[in-house]
C-alpha positions as CSV (number, residue, x, y, z in Angstrom):
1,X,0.0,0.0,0.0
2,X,1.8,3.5,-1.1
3,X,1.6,6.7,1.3
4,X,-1.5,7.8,-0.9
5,X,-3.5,5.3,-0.5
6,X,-2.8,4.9,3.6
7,X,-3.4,8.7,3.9
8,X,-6.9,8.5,2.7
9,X,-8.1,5.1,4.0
10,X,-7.1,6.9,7.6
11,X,-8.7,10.3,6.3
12,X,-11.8,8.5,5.7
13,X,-11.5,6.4,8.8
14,X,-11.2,9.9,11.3
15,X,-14.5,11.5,9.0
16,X,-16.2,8.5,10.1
17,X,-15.4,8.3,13.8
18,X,-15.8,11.8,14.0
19,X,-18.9,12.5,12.1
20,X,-20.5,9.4,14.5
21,X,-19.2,11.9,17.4
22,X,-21.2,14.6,16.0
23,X,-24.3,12.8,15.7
24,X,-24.1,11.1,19.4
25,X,-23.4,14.7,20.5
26,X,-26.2,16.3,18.1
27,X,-28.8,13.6,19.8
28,X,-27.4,14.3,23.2
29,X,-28.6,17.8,23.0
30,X,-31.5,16.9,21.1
31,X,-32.9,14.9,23.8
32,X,-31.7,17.2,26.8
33,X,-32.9,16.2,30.5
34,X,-34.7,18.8,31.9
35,X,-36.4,17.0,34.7
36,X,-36.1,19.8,38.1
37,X,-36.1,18.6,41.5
38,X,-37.8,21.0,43.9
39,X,-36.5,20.2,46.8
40,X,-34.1,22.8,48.5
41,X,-30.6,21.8,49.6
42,X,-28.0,24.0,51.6
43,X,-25.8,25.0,48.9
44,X,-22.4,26.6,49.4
45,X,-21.1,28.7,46.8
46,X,-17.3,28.6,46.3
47,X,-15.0,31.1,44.5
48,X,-11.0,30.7,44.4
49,X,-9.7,34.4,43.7
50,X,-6.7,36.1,43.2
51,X,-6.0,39.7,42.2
52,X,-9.9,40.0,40.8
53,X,-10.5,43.3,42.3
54,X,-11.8,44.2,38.6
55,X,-14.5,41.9,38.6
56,X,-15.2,40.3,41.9
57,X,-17.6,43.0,42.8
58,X,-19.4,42.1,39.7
59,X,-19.7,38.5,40.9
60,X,-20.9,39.3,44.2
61,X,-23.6,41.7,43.4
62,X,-24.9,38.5,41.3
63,X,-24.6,36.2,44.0
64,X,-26.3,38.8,47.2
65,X,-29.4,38.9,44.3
66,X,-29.9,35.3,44.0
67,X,-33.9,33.8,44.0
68,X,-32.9,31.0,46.5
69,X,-33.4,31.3,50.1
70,X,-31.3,33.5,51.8
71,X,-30.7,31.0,54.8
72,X,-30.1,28.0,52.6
73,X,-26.4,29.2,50.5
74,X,-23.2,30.7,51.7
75,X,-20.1,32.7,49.8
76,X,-17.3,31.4,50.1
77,X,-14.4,33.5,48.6
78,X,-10.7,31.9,49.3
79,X,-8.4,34.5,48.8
80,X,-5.4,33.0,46.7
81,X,-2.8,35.8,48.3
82,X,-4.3,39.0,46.2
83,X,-1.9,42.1,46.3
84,X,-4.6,44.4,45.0
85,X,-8.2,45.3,46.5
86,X,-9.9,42.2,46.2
87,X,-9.8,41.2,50.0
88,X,-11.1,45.2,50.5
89,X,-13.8,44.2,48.2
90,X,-15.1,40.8,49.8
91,X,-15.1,42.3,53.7
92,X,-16.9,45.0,52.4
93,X,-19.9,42.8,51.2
94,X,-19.6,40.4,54.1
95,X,-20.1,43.3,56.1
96,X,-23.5,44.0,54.3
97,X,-24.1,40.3,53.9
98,X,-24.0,37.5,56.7
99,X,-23.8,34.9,54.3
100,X,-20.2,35.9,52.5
101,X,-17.7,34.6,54.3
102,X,-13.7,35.3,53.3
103,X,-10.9,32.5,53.2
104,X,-7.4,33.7,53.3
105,X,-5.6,30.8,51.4
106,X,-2.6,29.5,53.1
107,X,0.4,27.0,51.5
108,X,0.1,28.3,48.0
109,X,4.1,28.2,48.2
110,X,3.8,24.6,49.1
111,X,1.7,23.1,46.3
112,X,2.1,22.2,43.0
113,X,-1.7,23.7,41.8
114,X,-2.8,26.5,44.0
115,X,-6.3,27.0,42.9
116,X,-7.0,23.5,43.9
117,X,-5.4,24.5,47.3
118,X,-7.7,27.1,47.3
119,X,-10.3,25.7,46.4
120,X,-10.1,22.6,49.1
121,X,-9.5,25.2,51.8
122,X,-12.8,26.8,51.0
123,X,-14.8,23.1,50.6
124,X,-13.5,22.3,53.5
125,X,-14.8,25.1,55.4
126,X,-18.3,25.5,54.1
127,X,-21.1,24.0,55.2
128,X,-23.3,23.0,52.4
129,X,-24.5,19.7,51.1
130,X,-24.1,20.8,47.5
131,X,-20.9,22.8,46.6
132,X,-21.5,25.5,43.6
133,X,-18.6,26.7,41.7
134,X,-18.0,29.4,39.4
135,X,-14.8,32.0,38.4
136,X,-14.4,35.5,39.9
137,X,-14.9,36.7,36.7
138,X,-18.2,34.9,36.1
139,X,-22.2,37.0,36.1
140,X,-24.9,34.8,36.5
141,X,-29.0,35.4,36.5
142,X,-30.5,35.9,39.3
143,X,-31.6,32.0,39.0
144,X,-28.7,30.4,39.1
145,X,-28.3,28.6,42.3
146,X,-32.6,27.6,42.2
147,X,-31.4,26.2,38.4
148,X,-28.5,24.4,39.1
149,X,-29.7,22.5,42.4
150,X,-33.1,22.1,40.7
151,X,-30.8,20.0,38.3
152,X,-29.4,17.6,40.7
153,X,-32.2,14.2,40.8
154,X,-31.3,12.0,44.2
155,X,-28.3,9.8,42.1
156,X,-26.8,13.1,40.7
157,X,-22.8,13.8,41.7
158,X,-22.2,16.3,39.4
159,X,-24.0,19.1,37.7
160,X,-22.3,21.0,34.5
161,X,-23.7,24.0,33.6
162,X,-23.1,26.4,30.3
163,X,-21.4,29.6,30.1
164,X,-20.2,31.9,27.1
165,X,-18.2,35.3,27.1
166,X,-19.9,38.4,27.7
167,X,-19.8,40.7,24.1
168,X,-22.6,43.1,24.6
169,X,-21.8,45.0,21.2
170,X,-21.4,42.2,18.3
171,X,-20.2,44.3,15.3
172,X,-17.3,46.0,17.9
173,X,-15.8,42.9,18.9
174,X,-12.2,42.3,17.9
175,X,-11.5,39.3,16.1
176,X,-10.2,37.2,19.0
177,X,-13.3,38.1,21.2
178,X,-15.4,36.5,18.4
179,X,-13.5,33.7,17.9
180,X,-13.3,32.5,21.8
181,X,-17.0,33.4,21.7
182,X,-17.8,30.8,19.3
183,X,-14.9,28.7,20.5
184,X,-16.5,28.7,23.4
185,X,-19.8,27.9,22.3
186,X,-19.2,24.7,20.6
187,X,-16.7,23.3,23.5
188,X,-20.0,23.5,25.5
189,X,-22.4,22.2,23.1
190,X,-19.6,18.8,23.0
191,X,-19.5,19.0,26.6
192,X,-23.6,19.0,26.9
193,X,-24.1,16.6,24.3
194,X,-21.8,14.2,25.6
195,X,-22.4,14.4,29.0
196,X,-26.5,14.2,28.0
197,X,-25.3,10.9,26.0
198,X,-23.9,9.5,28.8
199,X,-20.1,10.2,28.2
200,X,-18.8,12.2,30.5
201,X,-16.3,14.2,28.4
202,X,-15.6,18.2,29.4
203,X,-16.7,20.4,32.5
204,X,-15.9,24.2,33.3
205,X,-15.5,25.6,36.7
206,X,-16.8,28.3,35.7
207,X,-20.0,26.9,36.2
208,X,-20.3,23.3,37.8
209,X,-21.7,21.7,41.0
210,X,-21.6,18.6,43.1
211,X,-22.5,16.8,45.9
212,X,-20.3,17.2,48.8
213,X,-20.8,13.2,49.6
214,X,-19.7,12.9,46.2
215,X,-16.4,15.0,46.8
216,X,-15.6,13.4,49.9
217,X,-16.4,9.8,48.6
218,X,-13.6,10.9,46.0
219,X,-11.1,12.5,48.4
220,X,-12.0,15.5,46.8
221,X,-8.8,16.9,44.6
222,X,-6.3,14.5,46.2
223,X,-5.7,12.1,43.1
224,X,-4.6,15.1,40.9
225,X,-3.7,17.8,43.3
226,X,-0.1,17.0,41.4
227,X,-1.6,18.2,38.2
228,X,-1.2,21.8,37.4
229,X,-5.0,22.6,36.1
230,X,-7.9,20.6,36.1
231,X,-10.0,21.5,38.9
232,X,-13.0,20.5,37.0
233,X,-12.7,17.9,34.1
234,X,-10.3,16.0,36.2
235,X,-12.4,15.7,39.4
236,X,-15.5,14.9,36.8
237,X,-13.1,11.7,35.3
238,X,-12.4,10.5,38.6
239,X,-16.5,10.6,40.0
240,X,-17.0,8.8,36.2
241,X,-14.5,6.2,37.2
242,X,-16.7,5.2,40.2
243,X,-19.6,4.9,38.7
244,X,-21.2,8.4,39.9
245,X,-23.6,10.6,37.6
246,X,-22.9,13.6,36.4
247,X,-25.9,15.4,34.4
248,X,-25.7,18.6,32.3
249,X,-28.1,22.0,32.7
250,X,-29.8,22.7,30.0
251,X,-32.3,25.7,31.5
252,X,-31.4,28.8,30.1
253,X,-31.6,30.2,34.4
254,X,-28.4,28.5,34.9
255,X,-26.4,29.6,32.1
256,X,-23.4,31.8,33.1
257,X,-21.2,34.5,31.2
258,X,-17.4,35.0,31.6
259,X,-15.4,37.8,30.4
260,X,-13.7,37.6,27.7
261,X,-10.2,37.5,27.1
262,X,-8.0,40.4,26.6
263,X,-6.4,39.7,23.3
264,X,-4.8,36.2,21.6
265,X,-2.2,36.1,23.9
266,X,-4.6,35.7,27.2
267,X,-6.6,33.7,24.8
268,X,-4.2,31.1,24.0
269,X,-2.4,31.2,27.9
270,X,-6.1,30.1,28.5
271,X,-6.7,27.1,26.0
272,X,-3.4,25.8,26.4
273,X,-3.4,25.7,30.4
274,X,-7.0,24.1,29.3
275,X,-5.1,21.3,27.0
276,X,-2.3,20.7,29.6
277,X,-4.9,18.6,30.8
278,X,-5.3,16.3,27.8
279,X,-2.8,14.3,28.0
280,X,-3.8,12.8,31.5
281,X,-7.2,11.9,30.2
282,X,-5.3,8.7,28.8
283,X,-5.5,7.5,31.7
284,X,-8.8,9.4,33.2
285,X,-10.8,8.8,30.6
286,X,-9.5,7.0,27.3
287,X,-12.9,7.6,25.3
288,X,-12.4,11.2,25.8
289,X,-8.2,11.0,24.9
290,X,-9.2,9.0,21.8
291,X,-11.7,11.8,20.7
292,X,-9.1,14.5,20.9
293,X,-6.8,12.5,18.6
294,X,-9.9,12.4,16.4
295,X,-10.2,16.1,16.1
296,X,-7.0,16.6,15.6
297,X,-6.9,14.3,12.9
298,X,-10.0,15.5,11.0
299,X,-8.5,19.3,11.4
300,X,-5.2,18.0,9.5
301,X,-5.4,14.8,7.4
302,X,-7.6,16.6,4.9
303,X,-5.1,19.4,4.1
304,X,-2.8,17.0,3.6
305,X,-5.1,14.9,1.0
306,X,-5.7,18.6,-0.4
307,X,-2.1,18.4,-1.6
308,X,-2.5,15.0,-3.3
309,X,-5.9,15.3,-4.3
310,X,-7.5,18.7,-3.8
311,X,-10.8,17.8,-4.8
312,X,-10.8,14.8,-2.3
313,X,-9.4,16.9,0.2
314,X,-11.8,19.8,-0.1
315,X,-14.7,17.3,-0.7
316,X,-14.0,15.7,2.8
317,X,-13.7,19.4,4.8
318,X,-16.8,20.4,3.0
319,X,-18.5,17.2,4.9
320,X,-17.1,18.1,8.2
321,X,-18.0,21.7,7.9
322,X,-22.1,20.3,6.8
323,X,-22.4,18.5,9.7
324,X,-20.9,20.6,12.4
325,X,-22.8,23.7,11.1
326,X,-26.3,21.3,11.4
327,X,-25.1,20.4,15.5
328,X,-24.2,24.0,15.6
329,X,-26.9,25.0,14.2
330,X,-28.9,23.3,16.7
331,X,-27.2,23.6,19.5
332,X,-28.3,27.9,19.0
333,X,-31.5,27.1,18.9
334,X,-31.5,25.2,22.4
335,X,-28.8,27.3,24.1
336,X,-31.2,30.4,22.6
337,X,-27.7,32.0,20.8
338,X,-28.1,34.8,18.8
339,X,-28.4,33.1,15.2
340,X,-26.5,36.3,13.6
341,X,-23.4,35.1,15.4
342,X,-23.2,31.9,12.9
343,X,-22.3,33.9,10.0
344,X,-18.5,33.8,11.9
345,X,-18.4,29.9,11.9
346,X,-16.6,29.7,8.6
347,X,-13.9,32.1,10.0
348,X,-13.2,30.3,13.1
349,X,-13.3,27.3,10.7
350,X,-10.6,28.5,8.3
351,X,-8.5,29.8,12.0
352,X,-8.7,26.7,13.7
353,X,-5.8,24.5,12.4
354,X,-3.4,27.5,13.4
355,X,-5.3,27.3,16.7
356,X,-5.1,23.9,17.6
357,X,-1.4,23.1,16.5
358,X,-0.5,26.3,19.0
359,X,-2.7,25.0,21.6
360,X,-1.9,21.1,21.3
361,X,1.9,21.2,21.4
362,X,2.5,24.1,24.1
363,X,-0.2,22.2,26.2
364,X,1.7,19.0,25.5
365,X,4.3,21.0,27.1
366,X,2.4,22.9,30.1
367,X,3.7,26.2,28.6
368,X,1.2,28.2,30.6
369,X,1.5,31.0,32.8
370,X,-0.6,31.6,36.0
371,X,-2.5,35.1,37.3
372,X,-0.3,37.0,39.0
């Protein structure tokens, strides 16, 4: 068999297992559960924070305004060593607000990922039965807490929620606000229709909850506390390797928005501390390794057919691009996106190859840098 002939039996093999991705993603959010539970749980909400004196006041005023009982959630807001106003910020509100409580972090010198340190500092002080989790950068409805518990049926673990950037003027957004926009869009439409299917891929801390018998019954962050990032699709592998359930939110009430990143630099630091991860899921979660190779793949095989046999080549991309624009498509209408924001799917199309070969290798390599 020449190199020809190898290159497109593979080509044709990754279309295939990818396109069958597509579709179990595409019914996954097709048939979304949205069966609430009203019965009202404590709920501890917990923020890790450092140097978010910008936008934890933003956060905060979200969280004071929730819907659900006042006496039934808490703020938790650990402190990762801030050296601007952030701690002025948080004793401000708890000084309005009984239920905001502040964490000064300790040990971040001593391990090896400090929002995880943070982050069990806080768990471990709250009270709650379900823990709530979001960025300091994150605004939510007013809703969010009712939605997100409402989620949770008596075998739940885990709840993943949705969240997108915050662009409030469309036609004025730079070109690498709109592309993490949509970016951004269809990691979570994966994540939902995966997670709705049954395969618990992708998470977000920006907006996810659990059980805390659930974190304790998995000692919490201590299997990966020696990973860098992960916080969120790491602890959701491990509660998927003992057989807990995780469910995703599909009410629009529990959606969140994040701000968007400053340029393609912060962009990129972002996406590839996000793919440092990746390379563990080989042994978290094989399924979920294996369909990262496939989107590699299907980004690159075909340009590389292009140069043998462009109209093979292009005939192939043209097939990918149908049948994610038809799950994209849909995943709009459910997520209630404004359609006008397709029209830039082609262009983060024709940018993602550059994208992911940046992304892949540097995260690969954990060439990432931290807040200061």
């Amino acid at each position: 068999m020449n190199f020809n002939i190898g290159l497109i039996i593979l080509t044709f093999v990754v279309l295939i297992a990818y396109l069958r991705y597509l579709q179990i993603f595409y019914l996954g959010i097709q048939i979304k559960s949205e069966n609430f539970n009203s019965k009202k749980r404590n709920v501890s909400v917990i923020i890790a924070a450092r140097n978010e004196g910008k936008n934890i006041n933003h956060l905060l005023t979200s969280l004071v305004n929730q819907s659900y009982p006042k006496g039934m959630y808490e703020i938790i807001v650990a402190d990762d060593a801030s050296s601007d106003n952030t701690v002025k910020i948080v004793k401000e509100f708890s000084e309005k607000w009984n239920n905001i409580h502040l964490i000064e972090v300790k040990n971040r010198d001593k391990v090896v990922s400090p929002k995880k340190n943070a982050l069990t500092q806080a768990i471990d002080s709250s009270k709650g039965e379900i823990i709530v989790s979001t960025d300091a950068d994150c605004i939510m409805s007013k809703y969010w807490i009712e939605a997100m518990v409402a989620s949770f049926e008596e075998d739940t673990a885990m709840v993943a929620g949705f969240s997108k950037t915050r662009i409030t003027d469309w036609e004025k957004a730079s070109l690498s606000q709109k592309f993490e926009h949509i970016d951004f869009i269809l990691i979570f439409l994966a994540a939902a229709g995966a997670i709705s299917s049954g395969k618990y891929f992708s998470c977000s801390g920006q907006n996810i909850a659990y059980t805390r018998t659930a974190y304790d019954q998995v000692d919490g962050f201590e299997e990966i506390a020696h990973l860098l990032s992960g916080d969120d699709v790491n602890l959701m592998q491990i509660m998927r390797r003992q057989g807990l359930k995780v469910k995703f939110a599909f009410s629009n009430y529990s959606y969140v928005t994040t701000k968007p990143a400053d340029g393609w630099s912060q962009l990129l630091n972002q996406r590839i501390r996000w793919a440092s991860n990746m390379k563990w899921q080989i042994k978290l979660n094989p399924e979920f390794f294996t369909y990262l190779i496939y989107v590699f793949l299907i980004t690159f095989l075909p340009i590389l057919v292009i140069l043998k046999i462009w109209w093979l080549g292009l005939g192939i991309i043209l097939v990918r691009m149908l049948k994610e624009y038809q799950f994209i498509k849909l995943g709009f209408s459910i997520f209630r996106i404004e359609k006008n924001k397709l029209k830039f799917y082609p262009i983060w199309f024709i940018l993602q190859p550059v994208y992911i070969l940046v992304v892949s290798i540097l995260g690969l390599m954990d060439v990432f840098k931290w807040k200061k």
